[in-house]
N, C-alpha and C positions, 0 to 999 in steps of 0.2 A: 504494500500500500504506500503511495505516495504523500509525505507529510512535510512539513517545513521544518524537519529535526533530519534530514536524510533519510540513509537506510536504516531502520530497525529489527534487532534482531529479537523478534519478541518472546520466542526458548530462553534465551538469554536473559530478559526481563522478567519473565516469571517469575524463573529461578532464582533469582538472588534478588529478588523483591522484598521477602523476608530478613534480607542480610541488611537493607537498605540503614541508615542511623537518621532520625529526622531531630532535630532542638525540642524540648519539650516548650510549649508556651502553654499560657495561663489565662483564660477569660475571665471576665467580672462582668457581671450586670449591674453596672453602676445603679442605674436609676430606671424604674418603671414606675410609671405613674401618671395618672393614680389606679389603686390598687383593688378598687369596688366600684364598678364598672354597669352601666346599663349597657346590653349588647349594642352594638356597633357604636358603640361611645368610643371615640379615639385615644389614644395610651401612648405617652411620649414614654422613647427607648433611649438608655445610653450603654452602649458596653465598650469595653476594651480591649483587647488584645496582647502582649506581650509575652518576651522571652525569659521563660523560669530562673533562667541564668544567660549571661555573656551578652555580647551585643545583637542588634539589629533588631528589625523591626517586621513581626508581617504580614501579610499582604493576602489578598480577597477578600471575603465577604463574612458577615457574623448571620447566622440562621434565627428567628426567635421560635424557639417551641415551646408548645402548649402540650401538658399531660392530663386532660381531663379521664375520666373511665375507659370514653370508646377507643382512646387509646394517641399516639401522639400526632400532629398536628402541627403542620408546620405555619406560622402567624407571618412571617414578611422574612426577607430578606436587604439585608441594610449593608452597603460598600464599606471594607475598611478604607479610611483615609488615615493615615500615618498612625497605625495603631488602635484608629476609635472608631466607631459606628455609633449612627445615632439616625432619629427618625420617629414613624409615627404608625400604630396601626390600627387598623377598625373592624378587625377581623378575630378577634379572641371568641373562641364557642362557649355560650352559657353555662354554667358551674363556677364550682370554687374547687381550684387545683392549682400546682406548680407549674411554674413557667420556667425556662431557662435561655441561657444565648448562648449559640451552640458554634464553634467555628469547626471549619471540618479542614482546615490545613492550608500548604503552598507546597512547592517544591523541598522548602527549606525546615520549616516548621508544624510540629506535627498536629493532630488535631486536640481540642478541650471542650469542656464545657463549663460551666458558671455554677454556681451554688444557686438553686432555686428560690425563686419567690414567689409567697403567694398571694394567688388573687381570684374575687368574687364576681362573677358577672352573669349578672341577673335578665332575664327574659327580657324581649322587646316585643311590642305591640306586633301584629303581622295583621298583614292585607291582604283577602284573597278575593278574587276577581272570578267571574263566569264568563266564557263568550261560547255561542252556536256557530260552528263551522260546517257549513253545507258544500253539497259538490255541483260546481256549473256544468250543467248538460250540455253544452255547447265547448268549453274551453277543458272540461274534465278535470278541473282544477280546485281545489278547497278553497272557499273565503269565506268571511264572516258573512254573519245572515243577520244581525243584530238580535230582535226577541220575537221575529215574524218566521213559521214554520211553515212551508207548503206543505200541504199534504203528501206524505209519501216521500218528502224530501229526507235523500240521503244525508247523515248530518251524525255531527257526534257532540258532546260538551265538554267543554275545558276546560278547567280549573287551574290559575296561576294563583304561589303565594308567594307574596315579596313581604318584605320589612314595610314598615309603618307610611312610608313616602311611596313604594312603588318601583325604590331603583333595581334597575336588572340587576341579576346575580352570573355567577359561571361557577361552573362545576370546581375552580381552582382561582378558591375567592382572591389568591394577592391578585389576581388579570383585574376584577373592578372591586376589590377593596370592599364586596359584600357578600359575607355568607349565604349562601340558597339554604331557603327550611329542608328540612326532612319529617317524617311521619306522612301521616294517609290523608285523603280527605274520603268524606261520606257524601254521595250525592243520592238525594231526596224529591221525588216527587209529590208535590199535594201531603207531602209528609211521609210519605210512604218508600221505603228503598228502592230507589233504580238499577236495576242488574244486580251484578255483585255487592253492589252497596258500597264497599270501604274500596279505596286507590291507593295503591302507594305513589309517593310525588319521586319524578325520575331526578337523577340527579342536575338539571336546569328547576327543577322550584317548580316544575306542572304538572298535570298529570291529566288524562283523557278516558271516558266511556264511550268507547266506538262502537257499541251494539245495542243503542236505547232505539235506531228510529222506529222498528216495527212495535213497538209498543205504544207509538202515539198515536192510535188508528182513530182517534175519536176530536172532531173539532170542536174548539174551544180553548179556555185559559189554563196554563200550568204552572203553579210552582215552582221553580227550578233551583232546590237548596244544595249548598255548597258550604260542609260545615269539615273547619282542618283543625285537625287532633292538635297541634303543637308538640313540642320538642325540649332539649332544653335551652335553646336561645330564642323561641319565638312562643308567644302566649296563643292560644286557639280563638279561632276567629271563625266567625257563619255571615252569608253574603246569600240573597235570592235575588233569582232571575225571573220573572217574571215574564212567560215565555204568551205566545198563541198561536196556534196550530191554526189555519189559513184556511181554505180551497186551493186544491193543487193546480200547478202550472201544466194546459196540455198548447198541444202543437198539431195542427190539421196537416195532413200533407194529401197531396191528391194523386194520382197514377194512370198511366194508358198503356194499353199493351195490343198487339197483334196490328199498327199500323208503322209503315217508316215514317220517317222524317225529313226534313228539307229545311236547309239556313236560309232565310231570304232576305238576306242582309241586314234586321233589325234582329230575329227571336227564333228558334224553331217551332217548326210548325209539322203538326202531324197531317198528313194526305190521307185518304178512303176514298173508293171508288162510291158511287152511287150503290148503297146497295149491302158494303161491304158490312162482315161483323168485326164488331171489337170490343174491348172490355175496357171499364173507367173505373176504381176503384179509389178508396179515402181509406187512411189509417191518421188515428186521434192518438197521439202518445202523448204519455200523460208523465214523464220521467219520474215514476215514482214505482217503488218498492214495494207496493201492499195492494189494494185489490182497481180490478179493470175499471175502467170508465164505464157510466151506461148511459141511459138516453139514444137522443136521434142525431146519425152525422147523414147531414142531408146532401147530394151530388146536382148539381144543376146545371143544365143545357140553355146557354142563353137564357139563365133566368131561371127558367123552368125546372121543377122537381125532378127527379126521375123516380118514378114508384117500381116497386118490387126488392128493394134492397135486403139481403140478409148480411146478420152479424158475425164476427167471432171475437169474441174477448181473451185478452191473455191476460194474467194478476201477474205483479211484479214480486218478485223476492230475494233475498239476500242468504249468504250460508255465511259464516266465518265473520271477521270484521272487515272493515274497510280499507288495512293496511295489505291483508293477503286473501280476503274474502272475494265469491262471486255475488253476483248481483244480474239480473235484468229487472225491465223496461217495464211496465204496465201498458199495454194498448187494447185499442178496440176497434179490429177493423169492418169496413164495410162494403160490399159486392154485391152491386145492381147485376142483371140480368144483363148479357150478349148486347150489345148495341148494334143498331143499324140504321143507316139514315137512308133516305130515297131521295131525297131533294138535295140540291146540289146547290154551294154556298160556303158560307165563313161561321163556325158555331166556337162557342168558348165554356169551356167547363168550369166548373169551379167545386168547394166544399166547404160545409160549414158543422161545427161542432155546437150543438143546444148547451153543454152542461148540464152537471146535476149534483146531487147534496155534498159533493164531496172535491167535484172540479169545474173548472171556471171555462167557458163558452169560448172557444174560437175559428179559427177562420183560415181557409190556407191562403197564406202569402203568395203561391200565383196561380196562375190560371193555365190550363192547356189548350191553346187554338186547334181546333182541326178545321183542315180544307178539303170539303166533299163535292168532286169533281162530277161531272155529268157520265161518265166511264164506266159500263157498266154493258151487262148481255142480260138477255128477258127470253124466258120461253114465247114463242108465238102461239095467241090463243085463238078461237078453242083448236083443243088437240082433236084429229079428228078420229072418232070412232072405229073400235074393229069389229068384224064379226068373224068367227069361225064357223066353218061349216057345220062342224060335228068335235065331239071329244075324239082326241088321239089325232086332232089337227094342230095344227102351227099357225099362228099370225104374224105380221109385222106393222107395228104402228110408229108412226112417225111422229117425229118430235123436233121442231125445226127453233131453231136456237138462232137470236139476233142480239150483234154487236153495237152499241153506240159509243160513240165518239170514241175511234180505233180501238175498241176492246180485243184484244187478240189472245189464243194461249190455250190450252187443252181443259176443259169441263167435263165434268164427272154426272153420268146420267144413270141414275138408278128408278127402278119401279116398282112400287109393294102393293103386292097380291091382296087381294081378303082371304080371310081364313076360311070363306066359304067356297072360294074355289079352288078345291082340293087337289092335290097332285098335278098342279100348273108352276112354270118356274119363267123367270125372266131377268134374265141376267143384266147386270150393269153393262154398260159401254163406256166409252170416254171419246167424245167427240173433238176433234180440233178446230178452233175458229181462228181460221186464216184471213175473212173479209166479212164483210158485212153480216152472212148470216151462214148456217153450216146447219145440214140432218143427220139426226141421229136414230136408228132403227133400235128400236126394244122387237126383241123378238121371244112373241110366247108360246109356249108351247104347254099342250094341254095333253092327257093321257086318257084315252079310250078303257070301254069297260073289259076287264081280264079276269081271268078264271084267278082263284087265293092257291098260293102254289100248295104243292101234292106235303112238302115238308110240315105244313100247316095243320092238314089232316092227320101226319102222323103223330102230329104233337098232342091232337087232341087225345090219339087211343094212347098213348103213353098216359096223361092223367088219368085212361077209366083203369089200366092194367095198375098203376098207383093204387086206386083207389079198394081195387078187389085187393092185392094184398094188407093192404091196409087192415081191412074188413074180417079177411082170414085168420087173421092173428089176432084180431080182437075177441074172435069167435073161438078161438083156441083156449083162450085166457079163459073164458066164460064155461065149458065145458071139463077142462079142468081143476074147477071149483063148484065143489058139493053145494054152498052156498047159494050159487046163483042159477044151477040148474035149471029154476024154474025160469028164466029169462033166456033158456037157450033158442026159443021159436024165432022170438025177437033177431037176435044176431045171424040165425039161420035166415031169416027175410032181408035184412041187410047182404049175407053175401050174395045174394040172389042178384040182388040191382044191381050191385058191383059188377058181377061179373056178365049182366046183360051191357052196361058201359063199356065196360074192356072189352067187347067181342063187336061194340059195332049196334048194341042192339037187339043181338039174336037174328038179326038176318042175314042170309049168305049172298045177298045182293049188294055190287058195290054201289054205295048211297054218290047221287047226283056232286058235280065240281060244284064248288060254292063261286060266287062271281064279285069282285072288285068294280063297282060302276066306275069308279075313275074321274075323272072332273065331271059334276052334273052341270049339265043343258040350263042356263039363267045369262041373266043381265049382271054385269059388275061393274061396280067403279075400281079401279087401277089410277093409284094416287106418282107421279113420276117426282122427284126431285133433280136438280140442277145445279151441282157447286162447283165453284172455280176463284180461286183468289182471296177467299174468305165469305164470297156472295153466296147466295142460296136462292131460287127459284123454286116455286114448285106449279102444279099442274094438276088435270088429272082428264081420263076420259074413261067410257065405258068399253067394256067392252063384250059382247054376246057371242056365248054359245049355245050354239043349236041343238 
């Protein structure tokens, strides 16, 4: 290591560290006083220094210590000047004990200390202070809240205690010449213990409960007491905050989804074709920790309501504290139904929050424009009617599809049946519209009347051959038991019918095909759909079978 002594050989140093001879010298604490002292009452020091024997003179610092119980303490540090120290300190801890002034050496002479003197220093008044520390939802940062609580507001209470004026303290009182308290404080609500109740104060003079907010669920006034034990340099002292839990702070925000966007050199703006679907939704966050918002967040189209909105609430919560704890958000959001506009033009969304007993009313700061162009494809109506000749025929009906103002791009055409015309199918298409208008064929096909296949039959005589043994073995049971003898005619007529089922009947004729009609002979309505781009058409025509 590089030093301003050269190189060191510090094996060498260890070792004959003990061999070292230092001059003995001799301290004196000349003067302390005065000797009965209110805490931080200041105390002029003199001491001395000198060699037990021979000359010279030396040189650093004199130490002043304190031996109360907790043990020693060191009170200030004062320069020798040509043998003497001298000064002043405000730092002696409450009690009555010895004092000494302690010098700890120089190169030349070695260390001493003073013959002790004693002295009494009696408590001082102490001040202890409240403040409410919440956290800004926007900057995520702690500041004072004064004695105003939103609801749900993450926050915790502080308790500082200083001496009788106020002045800050440090953990190593010679830095500002004032002792920080020690002991606990109690903090008290409406009189009643908050959380753990009792704090120990850190060594800066403060101390915090970072896990009261969920407990303030209910609006209205609090007591907020702050009562600190004392010690032995500071008397105990009680301070109330006089708190009020508010209405919570919420925030509207609004949302579009399923349309693009376009800069038009002022703002974005959302595009839909005439026609098109899309979705506008609102979330109310309420930046609070305990339960959702409720009430109406109303969404509006140029003014206009939009009906059919449902909700979903989230409750906000906390685990741990706020130094390594999680937390969310309270909200409460809101989803109107699919939007669609037909008329083509400039519309502006917006949202608004009612409030209710718990949070306070607002409004979303902006607005969403959309621009609904005239863009858009329409079935051509009416569709015209099919007819089939007979079941186990095929149709094709037409479905002619028209573009306005250049709609181009492949459309999805689908067609649903009724359940009453059975055994018909008609498959989707996807037609492309390349100009003005484009057809598309649904093509149905319908199923003639057919004999129920032979497997069908067989499954029937498999249940009655089931059924006779079944019967058999009931009948077995029954004649094996003395008991029920008299019931055996009974089980004897039972296998009888079984085994006329299993065989068919008892006839040796094979019985008639059973017959599937297949789609029955009627009128139907056939409903078509049309989508493409987020748009939807729909239609419908009949169509007859004969």
């Amino acid at each position: 290591m590089a030093t301003g002594l050269g190189s060191v050989n510090a094996a060498n140093l260890v070792s004959q560290w003990s061999t070292t001879s230092f001059t003995p010298s001799t301290t004196t604490l000349t003067n302390l006083s005065p000797t009965s002292i209110r805490h931080g009452q200041p105390v002029s020091i003199s001491a001395t220094v000198a060699a037990q024997s021979g000359s010279g003179t030396p040189t650093g610092s004199v130490s002043l210590m304190a031996a109360p119980a907790s043990g020693n303490i060191g009170a200030g540090v004062f320069p020798l000047n040509n043998g003497v120290a001298s000064g002043t300190s405000s730092v002696l801890p409450g009690g009555t004990y010895n004092v000494t002034a302690h010098y700890a050496g120089d190169s030349r002479f070695g260390a001493s200390d003073s013959s002790p003197i004693q002295v009494t220093v009696g408590k001082e008044n102490s001040e202890v202070q409240e403040t409410l520390v919440g956290l800004n939802p926007t900057t995520y940062a702690f500041q004072q809240i004064g004695s105003s609580i939103p609801y749900g507001t993450i926050f915790f209470l502080r308790s500082d205690v200083t001496n009788a004026v106020g002045a800050p303290c440090a953990p190593n009182p010679q830095q500002t010449q004032v002792q920080c308290p020690t002991g606990t404080v109690s903090f008290t609500n409406n009189g009643k213990a908050l959380d753990a109740g009792s704090y120990a104060l850190n060594t800066q003079g403060y101390t915090e409960d970072q896990t009261l907010a969920s407990d303030f669920t209910a609006l209205g006034s609090y007591a907020l007491q702050a009562q600190y034990s004392g010690d032995n340099s500071y008397n105990p002292n009680t301070t109330t905050l006089n708190a009020t839990v508010t209405q919570g702070v919420t925030e509207t925000e609004i949302d579009i989804s399923g349309l693009s966007s376009m800069y038009n050199g002022t703002t974005v703006v959302y595009v839909a074709d005439s026609g098109q679907s899309f979705n506008i939704n609102a979330v109310v966050y309420a930046w609070s920790i305990l339960q959702a918002p409720t009430g109406a967040i109303s969404i509006f189209d140029n003014g206009n309501p939009i009906s059919g909105i449902s909700y979903t609430p989230r409750n906000g919560g906390i685990s741990g504290n706020y130094s390594t704890g999680v937390f969310q958000w309270a909200y409460l959001a809101a989803y109107p139904p699919p939007l669609t506009i037909e008329t083509p033009g400039n519309y502006t969304f917006t949202s608004a929050y009612s409030g209710d007993a718990y949070y306070v009313a607002s409004e979303s700061t902006y607005s969403i424009p959309v621009t609904v162009l005239d863009t858009t494809f329409n079935i051509s109506t009416p569709i015209s009617n099919l007819t089939i000749a007979a079941p186990g025929q095929s149709g094709t009906a037409t479905v002619t599809l028209l573009g306005t103002d250049n709609f181009f791009g492949p459309i999805s055409v689908t067609c649903a049946l009724p359940a009453a015309m059975a055994e018909s199918t008609c498959p989707s298409v996807t037609a492309n519209l390349l100009s003005s208008s484009v057809a598309a064929s649904l093509i149905i096909t319908t199923t003639a009347p057919h004999p129920i296949a032979a497997i069908e039959r067989a499954r029937m005589a498999f249940y009655g051959v089931g059924m006779f043994a079944g019967v058999l073995l009931f009948t077995i049971s029954f004649a094996s038991s003395g008991i029920r003898r008299r019931r055996l005619p009974l089980a004897l007529l039972f296998l009888g019918v079984a085994l006329i089922v299993s065989c068919g009947g008892g006839s040796s004729s094979t019985p008639p095909p059973q017959t599937d009609p297949g789609t029955p002979a009627g009128t139907y309505t056939v409903n078509v759909t049309a989508t493409s781009s987020g748009i939807t058409r729909t239609g419908s025509f009949s169509v007859i079978v004969q």
